[in-house]
C-alpha positions, -999 to 999 in steps of 0.1 A, spaced: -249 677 -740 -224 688 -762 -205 710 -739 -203 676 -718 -188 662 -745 -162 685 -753 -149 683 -717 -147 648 -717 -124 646 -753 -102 671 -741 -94 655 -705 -110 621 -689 -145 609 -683 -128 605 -648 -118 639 -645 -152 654 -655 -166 629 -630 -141 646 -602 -152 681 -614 -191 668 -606 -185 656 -572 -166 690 -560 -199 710 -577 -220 684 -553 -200 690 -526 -195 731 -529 -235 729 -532 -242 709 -495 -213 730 -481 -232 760 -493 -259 747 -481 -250 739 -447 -238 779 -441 -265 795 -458 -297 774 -442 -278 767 -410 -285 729 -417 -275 705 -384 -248 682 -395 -249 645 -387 -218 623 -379 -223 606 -410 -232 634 -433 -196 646 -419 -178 618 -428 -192 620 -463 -178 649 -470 -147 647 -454 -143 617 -477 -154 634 -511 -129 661 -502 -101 635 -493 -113 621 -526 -109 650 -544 -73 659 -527 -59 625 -538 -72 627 -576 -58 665 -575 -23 650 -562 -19 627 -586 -30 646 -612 -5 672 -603 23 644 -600 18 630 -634 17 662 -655 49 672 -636 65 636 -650 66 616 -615 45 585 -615 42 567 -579 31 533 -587 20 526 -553 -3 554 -547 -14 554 -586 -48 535 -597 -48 514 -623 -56 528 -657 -93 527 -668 -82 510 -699 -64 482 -681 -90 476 -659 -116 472 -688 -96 446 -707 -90 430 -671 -134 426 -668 -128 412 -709 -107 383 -696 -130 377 -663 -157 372 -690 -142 351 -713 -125 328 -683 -164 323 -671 -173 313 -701 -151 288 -705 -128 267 -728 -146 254 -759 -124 227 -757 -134 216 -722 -171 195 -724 -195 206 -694 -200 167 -684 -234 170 -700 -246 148 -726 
């Protein structure tokens, strides 16, 4: 609850999202080696792509506090994609100058 909270105002709801999945994936790795749990192809490639996950969030991370941005490899910010989904809306909508054809 409020510990949550705190977390999130002092970095990202992203980064307290990354911190979640490498809990999730510390606790099936654990898992694995303690209970001796067979590992399927596919339960493999989850976790090697939650780790890759984590890796590239950590990278750039570690790029932007240290000043470098690479636009290439760099998401778009969370704020620009939520006022990107504001104009999808508004576009569906439509014009209220255009008439539907009805009436």
């Amino acid at each position: 609850g409020l510990s949550q909270m705190a977390i999130i105002g002092r970095t990202s709801a992203v980064t307290f999202q990354v911190v979640g999945l490498s809990k999730t994936v510390l606790t099936v790795l654990s898992g694995i080696l303690t209970f001796r749990t067979p590992v399927t192809p596919q339960n493999l490639a989850g976790l090697l792509l939650a780790i890759c996950g984590l890796g590239w969030y950590s990278r750039l991370q570690v790029t932007e506090a240290q000043g470098g941005t690479s636009s290439s490899s760099q998401p778009p910010a969370a704020g620009a994609l939520a006022g990107h989904a504001r104009e999808e809306r508004v576009e569906e909508k439509g014009s209220p100058g255009i008439s539907s054809g009805i009436g």
